[in-house]
VORO-329347 format. One record per residue: x, z, y negated of N, C-alpha, C in turn. Coordinates in pm, 1 decimal. Each point is the difference from the previous one (the first is absolute). Example, Ala and Ser with C-alpha at 12.3 -4.5 7.8 and 13.67 -1.06 7.14 Angstrom:
2
     n_c1     n_c3     n_c2    ca_c1    ca_c3    ca_c2     c_c1     c_c3     c_c2
   1319.0    780.0    569.0    -89.0      0.0   -119.0     90.0      0.0   -120.0
    -35.0    -72.0   -105.0     82.0      6.0   -119.0    -77.0     73.0   -109.0
//
This chain:
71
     n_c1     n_c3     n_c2    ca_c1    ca_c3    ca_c2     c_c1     c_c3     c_c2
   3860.5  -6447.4  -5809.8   -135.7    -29.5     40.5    -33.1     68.7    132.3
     77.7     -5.1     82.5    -28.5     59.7    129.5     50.1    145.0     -8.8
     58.1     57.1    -81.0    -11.9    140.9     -6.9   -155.5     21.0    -70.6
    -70.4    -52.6    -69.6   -112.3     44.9    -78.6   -110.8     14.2    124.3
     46.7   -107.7     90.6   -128.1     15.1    128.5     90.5     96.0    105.9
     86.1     46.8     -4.4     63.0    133.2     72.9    -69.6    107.6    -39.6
     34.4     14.8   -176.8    -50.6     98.0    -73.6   -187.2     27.7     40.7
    -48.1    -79.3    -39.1   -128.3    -60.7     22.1    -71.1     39.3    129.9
     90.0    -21.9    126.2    -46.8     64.0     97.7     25.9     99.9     60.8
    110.7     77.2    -86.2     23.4    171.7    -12.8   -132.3     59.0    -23.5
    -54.3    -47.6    -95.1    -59.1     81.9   -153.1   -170.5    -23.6    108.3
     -8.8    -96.4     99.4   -108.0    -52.4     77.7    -75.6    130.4    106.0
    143.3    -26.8     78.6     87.4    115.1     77.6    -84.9    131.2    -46.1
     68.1     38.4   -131.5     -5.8     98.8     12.4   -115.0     96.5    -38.6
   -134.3   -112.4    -34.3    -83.4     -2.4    -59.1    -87.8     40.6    133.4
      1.4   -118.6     61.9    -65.2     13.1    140.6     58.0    111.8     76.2
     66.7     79.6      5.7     56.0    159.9     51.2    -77.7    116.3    -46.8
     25.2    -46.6   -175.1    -76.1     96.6    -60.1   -177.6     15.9     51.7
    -38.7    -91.6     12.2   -151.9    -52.3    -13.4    -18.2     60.7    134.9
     67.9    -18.3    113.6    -18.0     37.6    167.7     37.6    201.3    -50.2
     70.3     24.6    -50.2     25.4    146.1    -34.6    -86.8     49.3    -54.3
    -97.3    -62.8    -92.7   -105.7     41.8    -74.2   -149.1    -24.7     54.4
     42.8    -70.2    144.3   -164.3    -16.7     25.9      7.0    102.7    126.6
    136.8     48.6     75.8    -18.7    111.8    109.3    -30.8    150.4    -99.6
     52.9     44.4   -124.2    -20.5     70.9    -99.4   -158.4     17.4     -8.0
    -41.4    -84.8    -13.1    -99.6     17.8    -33.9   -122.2    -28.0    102.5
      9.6    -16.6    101.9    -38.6     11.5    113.8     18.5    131.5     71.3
    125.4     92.8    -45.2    -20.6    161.1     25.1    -50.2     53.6   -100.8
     33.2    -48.1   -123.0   -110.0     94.9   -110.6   -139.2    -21.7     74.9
    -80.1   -107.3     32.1   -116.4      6.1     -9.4    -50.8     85.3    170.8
     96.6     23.1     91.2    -21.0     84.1    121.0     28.7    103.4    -91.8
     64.5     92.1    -81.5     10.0    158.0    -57.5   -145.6    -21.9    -56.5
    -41.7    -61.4   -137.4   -121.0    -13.3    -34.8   -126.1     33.6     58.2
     21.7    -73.5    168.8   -150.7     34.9     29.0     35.5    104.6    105.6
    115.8     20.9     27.2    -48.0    127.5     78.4      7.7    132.1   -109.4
     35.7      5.1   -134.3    -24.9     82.3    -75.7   -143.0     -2.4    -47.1
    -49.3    -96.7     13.8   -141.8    -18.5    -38.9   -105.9     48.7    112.1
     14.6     36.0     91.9     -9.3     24.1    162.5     41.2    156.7    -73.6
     87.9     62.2     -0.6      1.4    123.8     12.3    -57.0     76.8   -165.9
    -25.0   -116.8    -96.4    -71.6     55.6   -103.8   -162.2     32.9     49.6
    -31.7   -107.9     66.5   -114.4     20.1     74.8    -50.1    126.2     54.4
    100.0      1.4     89.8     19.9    136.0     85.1    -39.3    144.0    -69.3
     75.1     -1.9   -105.7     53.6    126.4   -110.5   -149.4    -26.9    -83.9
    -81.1    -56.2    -35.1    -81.9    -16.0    -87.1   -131.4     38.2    109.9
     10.6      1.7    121.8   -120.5     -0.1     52.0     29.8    166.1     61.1
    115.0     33.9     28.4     -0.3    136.7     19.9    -25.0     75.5   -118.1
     47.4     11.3   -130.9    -49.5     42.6   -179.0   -123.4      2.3     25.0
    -77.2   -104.2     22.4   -150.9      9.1     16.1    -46.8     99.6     58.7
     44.7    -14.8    175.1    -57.9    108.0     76.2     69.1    126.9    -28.0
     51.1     52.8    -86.8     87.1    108.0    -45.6   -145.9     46.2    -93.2
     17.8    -43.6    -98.0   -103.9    -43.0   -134.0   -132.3     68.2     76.1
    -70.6    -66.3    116.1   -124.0     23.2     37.8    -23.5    127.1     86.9
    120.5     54.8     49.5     41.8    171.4     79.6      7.9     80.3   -151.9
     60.4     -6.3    -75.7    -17.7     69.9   -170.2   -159.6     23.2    -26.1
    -37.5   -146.2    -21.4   -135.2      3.0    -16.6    -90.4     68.7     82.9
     13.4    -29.3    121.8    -77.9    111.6    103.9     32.4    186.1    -40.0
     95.5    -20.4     22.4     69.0    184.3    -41.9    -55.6     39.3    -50.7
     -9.0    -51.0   -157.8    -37.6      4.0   -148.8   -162.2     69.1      7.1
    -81.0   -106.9     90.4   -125.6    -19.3     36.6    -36.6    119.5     78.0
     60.4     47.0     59.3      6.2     99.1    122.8     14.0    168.3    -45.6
     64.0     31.9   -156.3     14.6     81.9    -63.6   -175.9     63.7    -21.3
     35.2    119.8    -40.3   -148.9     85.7    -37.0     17.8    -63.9   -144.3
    -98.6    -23.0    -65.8    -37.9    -13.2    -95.5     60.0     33.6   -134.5
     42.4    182.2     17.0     53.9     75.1    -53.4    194.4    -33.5    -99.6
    -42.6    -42.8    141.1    185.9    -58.8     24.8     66.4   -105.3    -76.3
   -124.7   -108.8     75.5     17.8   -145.3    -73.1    -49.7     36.9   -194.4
    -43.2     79.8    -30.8    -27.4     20.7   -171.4    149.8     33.2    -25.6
     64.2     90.9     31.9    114.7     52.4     20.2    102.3    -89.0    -81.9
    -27.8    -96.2    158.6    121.1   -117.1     -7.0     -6.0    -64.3    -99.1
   -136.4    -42.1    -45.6     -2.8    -67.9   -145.4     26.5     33.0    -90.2
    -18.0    125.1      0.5    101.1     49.2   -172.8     79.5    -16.8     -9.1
//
């Protein structure tokens, strides 16, 4: 009987370890997350202003040119 509450508070033990291991885990996943989300940001707003220097260029061509490009 008193090994089952030994056993019992192994199995408690080791539950509550796991659970403290899985909540610092996941307390650094969610710091990678947002600073990846932070530098998706970043990367998506420079594409843009990339995107809108193309577009200017593009715009900036003789006429001639830009038919050109479209074929």
């Amino acid at each position: 009987m008193v090994s089952d509450f030994i056993t019992l508070l192994d199995k408690v033990r080791q539950l509550a370890e796991l659970s403290q291991a899985l909540r610092s885990e996941n307390a650094a996943l969610r710091g990678e997350m947002a600073t990846m989300a932070d530098d998706n940001s970043r990367l998506a707003a420079r594409m843009k202003e990339a995107h809108a220097r193309v577009e200017a260029l593009l715009g900036a061509l003789p006429a001639d040119l830009r038919d050109e490009e479209a074929a």
